[in-house]
Structures are given as C-alpha cells and as structure tokens.
PAZAPA-4460 file (N, C-alpha, C; in steps of 0.05 Angstrom, whole numbers, plus 32768, in hexadecimal, padded with zeros to 4 digits):
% residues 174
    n_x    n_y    n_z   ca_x   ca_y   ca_z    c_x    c_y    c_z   seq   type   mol
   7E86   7F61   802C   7E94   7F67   8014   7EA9   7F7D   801A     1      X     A
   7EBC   7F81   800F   7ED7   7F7E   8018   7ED4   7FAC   8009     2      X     A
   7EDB   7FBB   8010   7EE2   7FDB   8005   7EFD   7FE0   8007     3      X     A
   7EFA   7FEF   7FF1   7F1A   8005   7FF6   7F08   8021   7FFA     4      X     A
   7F17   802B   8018   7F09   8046   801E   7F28   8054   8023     5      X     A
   7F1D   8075   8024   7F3A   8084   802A   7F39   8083   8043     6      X     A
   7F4F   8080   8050   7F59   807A   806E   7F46   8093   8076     7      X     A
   7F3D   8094   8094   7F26   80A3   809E   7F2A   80A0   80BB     8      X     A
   7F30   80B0   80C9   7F32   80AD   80E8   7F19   80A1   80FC     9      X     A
   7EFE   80A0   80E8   7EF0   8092   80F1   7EF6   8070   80F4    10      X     A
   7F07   8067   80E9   7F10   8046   80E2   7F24   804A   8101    11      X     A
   7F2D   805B   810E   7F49   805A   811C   7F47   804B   812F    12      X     A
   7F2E   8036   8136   7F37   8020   814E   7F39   800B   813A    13      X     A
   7F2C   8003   812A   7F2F   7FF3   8117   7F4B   7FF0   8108    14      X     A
   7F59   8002   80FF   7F75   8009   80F2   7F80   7FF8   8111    15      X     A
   7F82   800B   8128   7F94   8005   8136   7F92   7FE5   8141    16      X     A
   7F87   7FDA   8144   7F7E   7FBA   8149   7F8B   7FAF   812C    17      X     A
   7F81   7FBB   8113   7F95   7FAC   80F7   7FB1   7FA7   8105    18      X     A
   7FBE   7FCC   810A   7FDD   7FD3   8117   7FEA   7FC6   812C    19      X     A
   7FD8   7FBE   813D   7FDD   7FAB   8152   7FE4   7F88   8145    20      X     A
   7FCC   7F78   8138   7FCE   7F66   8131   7FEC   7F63   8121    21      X     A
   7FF0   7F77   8114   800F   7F6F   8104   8022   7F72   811B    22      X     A
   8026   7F7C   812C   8033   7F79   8145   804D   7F88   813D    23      X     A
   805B   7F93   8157   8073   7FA5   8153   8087   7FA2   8146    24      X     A
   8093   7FB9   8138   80A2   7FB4   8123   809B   7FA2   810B    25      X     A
   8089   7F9F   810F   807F   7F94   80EE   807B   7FAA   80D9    26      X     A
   807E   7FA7   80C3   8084   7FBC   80B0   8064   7FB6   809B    27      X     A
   8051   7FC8   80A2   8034   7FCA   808F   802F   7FD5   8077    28      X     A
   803F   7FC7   806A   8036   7FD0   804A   8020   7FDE   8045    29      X     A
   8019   7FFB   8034   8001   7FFC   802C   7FF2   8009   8039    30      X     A
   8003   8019   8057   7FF3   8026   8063   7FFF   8048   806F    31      X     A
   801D   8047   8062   802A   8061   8052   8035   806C   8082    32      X     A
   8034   804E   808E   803C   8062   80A6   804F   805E   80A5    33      X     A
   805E   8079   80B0   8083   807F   80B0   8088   807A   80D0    34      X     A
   80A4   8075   80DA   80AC   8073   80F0   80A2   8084   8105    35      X     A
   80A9   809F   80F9   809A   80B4   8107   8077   80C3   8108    36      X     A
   8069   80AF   8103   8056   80B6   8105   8047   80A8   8125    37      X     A
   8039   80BB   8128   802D   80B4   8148   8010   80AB   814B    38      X     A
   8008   808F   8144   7FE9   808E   8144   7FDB   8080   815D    39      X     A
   7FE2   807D   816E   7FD2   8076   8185   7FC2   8087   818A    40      X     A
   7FCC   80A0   8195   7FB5   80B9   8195   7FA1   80BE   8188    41      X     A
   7F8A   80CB   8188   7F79   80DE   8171   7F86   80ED   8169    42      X     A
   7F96   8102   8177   7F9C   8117   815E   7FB6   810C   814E    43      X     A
   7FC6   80FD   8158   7FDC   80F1   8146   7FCE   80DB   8133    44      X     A
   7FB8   80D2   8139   7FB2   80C1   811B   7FA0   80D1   810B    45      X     A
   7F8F   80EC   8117   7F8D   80EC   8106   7F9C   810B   80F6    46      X     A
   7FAA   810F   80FE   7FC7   811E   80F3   7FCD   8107   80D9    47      X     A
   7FDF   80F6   80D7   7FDD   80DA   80CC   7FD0   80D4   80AD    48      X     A
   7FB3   80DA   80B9   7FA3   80CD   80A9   7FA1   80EB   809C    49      X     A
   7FA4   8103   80A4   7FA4   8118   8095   7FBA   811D   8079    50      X     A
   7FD1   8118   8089   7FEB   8113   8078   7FE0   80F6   8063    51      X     A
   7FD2   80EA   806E   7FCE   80CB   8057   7FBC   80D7   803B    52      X     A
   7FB0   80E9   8048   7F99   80ED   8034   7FA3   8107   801C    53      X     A
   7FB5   8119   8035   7FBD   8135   801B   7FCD   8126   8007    54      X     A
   7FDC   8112   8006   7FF6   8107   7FFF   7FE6   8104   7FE0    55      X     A
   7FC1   8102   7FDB   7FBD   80F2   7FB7   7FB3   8106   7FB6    56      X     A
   7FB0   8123   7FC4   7FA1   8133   7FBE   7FAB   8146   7FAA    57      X     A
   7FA9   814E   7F94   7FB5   8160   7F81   7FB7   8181   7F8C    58      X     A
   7F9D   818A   7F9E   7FA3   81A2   7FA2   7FB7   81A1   7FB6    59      X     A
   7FCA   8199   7FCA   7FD4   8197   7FD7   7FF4   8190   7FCE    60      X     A
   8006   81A8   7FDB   801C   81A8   7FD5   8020   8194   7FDD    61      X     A
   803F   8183   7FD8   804C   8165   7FDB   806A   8177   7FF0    62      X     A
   8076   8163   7FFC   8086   8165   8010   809B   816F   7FFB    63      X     A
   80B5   8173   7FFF   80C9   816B   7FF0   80CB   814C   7FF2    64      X     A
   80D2   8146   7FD6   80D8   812C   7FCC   80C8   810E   7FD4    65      X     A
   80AE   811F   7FD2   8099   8107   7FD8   8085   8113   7FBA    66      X     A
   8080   80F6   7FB3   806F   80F0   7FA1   8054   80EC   7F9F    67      X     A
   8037   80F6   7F97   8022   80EB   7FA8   8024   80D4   7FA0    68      X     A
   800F   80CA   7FB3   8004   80AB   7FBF   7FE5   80B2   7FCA    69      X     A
   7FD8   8098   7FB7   7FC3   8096   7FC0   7FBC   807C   7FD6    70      X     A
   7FBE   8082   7FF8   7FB1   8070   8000   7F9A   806C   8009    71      X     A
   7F91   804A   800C   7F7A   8042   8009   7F78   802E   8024    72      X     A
   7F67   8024   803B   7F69   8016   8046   7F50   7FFC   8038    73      X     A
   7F56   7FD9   803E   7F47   7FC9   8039   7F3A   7FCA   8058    74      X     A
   7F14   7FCA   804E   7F07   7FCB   8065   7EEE   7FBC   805F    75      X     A
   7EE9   7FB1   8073   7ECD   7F9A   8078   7EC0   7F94   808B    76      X     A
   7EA7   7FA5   808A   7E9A   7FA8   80A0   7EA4   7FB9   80BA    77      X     A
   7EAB   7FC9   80AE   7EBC   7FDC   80C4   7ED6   7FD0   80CE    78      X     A
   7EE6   7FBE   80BF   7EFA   7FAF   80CB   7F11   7FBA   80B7    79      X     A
   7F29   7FBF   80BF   7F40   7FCD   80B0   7F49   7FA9   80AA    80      X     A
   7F4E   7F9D   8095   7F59   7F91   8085   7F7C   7F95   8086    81      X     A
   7F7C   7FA4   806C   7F96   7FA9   8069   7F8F   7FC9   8058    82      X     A
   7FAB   7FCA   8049   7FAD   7FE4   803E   7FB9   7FE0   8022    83      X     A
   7FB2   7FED   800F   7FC5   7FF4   7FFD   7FCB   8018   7FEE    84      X     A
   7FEA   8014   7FE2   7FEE   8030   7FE0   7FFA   8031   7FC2    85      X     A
   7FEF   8049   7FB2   7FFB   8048   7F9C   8007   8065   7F8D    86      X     A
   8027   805C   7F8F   8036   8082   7F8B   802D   8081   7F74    87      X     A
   8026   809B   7F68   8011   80A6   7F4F   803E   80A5   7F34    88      X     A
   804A   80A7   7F4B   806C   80B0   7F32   8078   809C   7F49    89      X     A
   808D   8097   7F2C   80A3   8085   7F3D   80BD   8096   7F40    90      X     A
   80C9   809B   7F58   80DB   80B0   7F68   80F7   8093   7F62    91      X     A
   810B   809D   7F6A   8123   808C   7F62   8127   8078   7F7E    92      X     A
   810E   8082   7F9C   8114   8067   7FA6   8101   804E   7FA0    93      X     A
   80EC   8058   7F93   80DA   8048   7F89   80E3   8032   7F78    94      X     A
   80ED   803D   7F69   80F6   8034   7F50   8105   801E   7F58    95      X     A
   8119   802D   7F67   8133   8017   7F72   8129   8003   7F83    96      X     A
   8119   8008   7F98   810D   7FF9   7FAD   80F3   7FEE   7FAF    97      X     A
   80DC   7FFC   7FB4   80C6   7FFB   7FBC   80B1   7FF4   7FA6    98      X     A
   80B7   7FFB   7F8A   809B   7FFD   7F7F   8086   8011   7F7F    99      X     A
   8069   8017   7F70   8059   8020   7F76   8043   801B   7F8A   100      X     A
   803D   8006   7F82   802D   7FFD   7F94   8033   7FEB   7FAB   101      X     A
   802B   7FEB   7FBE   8034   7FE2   7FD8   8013   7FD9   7FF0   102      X     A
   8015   7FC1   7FEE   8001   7FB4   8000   8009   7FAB   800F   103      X     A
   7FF6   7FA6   8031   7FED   7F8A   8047   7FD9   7F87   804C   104      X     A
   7FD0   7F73   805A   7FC3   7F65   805E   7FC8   7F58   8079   105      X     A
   7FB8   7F5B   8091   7FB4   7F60   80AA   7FBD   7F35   80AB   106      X     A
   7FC9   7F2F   80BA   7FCD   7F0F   80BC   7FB0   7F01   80C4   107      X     A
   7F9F   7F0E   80D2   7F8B   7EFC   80CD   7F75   7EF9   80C0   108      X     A
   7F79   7F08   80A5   7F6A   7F14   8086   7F7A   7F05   8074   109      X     A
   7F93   7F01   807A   7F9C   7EF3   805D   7F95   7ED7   8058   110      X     A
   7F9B   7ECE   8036   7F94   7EB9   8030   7F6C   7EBF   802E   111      X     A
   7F6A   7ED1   8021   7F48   7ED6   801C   7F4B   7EDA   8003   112      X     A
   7F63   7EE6   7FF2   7F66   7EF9   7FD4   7F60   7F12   7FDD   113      X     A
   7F62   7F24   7FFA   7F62   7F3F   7FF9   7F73   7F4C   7FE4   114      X     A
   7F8F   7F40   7FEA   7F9A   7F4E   7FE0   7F9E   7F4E   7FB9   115      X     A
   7F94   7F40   7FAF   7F89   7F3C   7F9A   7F7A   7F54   7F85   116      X     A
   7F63   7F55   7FA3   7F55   7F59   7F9A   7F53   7F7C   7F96   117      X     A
   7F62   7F87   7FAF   7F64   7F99   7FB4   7F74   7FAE   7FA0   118      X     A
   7F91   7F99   7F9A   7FAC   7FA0   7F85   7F96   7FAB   7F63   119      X     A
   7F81   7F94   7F62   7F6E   7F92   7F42   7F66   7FB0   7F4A   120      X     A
   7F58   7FB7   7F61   7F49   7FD6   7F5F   7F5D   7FEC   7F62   121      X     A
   7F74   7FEF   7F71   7F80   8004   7F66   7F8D   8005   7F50   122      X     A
   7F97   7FE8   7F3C   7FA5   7FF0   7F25   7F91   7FFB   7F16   123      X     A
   7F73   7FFD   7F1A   7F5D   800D   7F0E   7F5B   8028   7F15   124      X     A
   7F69   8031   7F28   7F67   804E   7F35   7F85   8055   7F2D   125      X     A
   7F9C   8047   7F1F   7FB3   804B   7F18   7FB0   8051   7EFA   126      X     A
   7F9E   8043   7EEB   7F90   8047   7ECA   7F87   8062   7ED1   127      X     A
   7F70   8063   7EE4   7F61   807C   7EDC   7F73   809B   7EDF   128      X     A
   7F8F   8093   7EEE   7FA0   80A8   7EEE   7FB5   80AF   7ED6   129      X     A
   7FAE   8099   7EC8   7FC0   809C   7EAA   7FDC   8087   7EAA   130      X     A
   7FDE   8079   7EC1   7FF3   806D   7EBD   7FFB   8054   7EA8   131      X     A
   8008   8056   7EA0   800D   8045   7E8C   8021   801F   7E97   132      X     A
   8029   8021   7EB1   8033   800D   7EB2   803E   8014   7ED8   133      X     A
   803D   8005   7EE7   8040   8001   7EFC   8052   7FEE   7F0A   134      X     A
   8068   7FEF   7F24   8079   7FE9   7F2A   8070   7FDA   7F3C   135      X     A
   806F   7FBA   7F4A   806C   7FB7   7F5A   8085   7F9F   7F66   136      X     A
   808F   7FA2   7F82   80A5   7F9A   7F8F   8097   7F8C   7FA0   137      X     A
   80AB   7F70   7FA5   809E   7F5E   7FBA   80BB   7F54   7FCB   138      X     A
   80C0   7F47   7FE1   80CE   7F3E   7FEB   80D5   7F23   7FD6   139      X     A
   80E6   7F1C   7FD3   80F1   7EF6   7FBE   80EC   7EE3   7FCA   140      X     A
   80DF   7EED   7FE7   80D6   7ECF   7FF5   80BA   7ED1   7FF3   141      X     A
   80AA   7EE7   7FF2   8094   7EE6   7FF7   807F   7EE5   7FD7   142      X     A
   807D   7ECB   7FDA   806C   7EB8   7FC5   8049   7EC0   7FC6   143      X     A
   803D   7EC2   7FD6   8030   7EC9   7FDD   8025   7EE7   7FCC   144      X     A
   8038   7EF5   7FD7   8033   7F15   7FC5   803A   7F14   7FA9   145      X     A
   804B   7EFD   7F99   8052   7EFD   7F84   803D   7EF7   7F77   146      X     A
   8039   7EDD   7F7D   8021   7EDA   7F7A   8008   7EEB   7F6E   147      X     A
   8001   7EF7   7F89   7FF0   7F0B   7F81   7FF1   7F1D   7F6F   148      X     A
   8011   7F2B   7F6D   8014   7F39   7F56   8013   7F29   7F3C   149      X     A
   8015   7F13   7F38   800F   7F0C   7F1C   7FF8   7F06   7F10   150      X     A
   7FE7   7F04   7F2E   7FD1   7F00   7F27   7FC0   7F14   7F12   151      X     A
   7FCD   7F2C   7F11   7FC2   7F3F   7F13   7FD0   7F4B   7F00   152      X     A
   7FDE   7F3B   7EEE   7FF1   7F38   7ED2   800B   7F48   7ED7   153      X     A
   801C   7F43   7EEE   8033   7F4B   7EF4   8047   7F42   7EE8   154      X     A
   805A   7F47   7ED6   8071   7F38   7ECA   808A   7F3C   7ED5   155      X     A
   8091   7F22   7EDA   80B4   7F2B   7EF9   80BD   7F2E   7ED8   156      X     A
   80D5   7F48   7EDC   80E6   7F5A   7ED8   80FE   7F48   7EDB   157      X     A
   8106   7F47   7EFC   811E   7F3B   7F09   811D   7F3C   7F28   158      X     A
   812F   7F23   7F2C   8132   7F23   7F4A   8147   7F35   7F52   159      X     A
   8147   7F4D   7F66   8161   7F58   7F65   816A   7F5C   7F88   160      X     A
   8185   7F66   7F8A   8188   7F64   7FA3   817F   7F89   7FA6   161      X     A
   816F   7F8D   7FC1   8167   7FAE   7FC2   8172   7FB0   7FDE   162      X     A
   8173   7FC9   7FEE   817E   7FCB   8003   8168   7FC5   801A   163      X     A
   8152   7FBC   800F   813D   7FAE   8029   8141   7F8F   801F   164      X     A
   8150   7F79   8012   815B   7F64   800D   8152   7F63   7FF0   165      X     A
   8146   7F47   7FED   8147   7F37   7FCC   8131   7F3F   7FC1   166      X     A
   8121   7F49   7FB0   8103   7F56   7FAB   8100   7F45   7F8B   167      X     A
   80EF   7F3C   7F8A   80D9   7F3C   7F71   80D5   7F56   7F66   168      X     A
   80E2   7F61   7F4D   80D5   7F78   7F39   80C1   7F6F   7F25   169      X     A
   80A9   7F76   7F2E   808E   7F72   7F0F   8089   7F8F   7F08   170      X     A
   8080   7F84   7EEF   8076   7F9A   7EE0   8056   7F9C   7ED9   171      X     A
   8044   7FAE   7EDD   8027   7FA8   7EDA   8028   7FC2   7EC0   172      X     A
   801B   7FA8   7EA5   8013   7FC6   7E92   7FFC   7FCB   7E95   173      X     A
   7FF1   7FE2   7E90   7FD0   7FEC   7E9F   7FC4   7FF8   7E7F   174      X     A
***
C-alpha cells in the first residue's frame, strides 16, 4: 500500500534509483529539485532534503521570493514512487506557469492511479491549510495528467500558450 512520507535521507538509494530511472535531463515533477542542487552525495542530498523539508515549515524563515511548499515523496515498501509538491500561495510565476501542485511518477509506477491517488491526499492537506481553491498546470499533450486532474474535480479554465509551451489551466475548489 502505496504512503506519502516527508522526503527523509533515509529513502536516498531509493529516491536516487527513482532519479536515475527518469534518466538525464528529464524534468521530475513533485520533487522541488533545482539545477543546482547536488544529490549523489550524502551530504548534498541530504543538504537537499533539508532545504525540502524547511520550505512547509512555518518556524523557518523563507528565501527571498519563495513561497512555502509542502513536499511529499510516493513510497511503497521502501520504494520512491514518485513525488508530489504543493506551494501553500500562488507567487506570479505560479500563477502564470506552474500551478500549485505539481506531481511524477517514476515510468515504471505509472498507469497504477498513483498519481490519483496521491493528488486526492494532498488536496486534503491543501483543505486542512485553509485553502480555498487550487491551481493545477499540465503540459496540452499530456492526457494522462489531465486526466488525473479531473479526476479529482479539476475544471480546465483554458488552454494557454506559457513560456514552458501549451499547458492545461484547472481549477480544484477544496
């Protein structure tokens, strides 16, 4: 049976075998890593996973112009799945681009309803933060994630052109 746990440097061969399977330059939704982050190492992942975890933490000052985010990795049986991430405010690249919430799903996990299932438990951890309505962005090709987001009572907004190409805008009211 499938958890959402907070990322934990104890998962870090597991994560990195997820990181591997998507293969280089693939872009991992849901798991909040930036260009410059260094996780092959121990202390660079878990540097990483430190920065992953202050980011939903309230006592913890925020960067300039970062918003918290709560991330979550999908895990089963000690196996990193995928990830999802959800900014607590929507900042003006959100808005424009990205969305709040942001998932993947490791290629040889998909097609199970992880990501389904995973999107249903944090828009419950997005309620219990007071939010009233949630942004979620998909690629216009990828049917699949649309999908999912409607599963999960997403209403397309509009197809628009964004500066990462053509995106799906839904709206989730909570």
């Amino acid at each position: 049976m499938p958890e959402l746990v907070a990322p934990t440097v104890r998962l870090r061969a597991a994560w990195l075998e997820a990181h591997d399977e998507w293969g280089p330059g693939r872009h991992e939704d849901g798991f909040g890593l930036r260009p410059t982050d260094e996780v092959r190492s121990p202390d660079g992942f878990a540097t990483w996973v430190t920065w992953l975890t202050d980011q939903s933490d309230p006592e913890n000052p925020q960067d300039a112009g970062r918003g918290r985010c709560t991330y979550r990795w999908i895990v089963e049986d000690d196996r990193v799945l995928g990830g999802i991430a959800l900014h607590h405010e929507l900042d003006d690249y959100l808005l424009r681009v990205a969305g709040q919430i942001g998932y993947g799903i490791r290629p040889s996990a998909r097609r199970r309803g992880l990501a389904s299932w995973a999107l249903g438990r944090i828009l419950a951890e997005a309620r219990a933060l007071g939010l009233g309505r949630v942004l979620l962005v998909c690629e216009a090709g990828n049917t699949a994630s649309a999908r999912t987001i409607e599963r999960q009572g997403g209403v397309l907004e509009e197809v628009r052109d964004t500066e990462l190409g053509p995106a799906r805008r839904y709206w989730i009211t909570l």
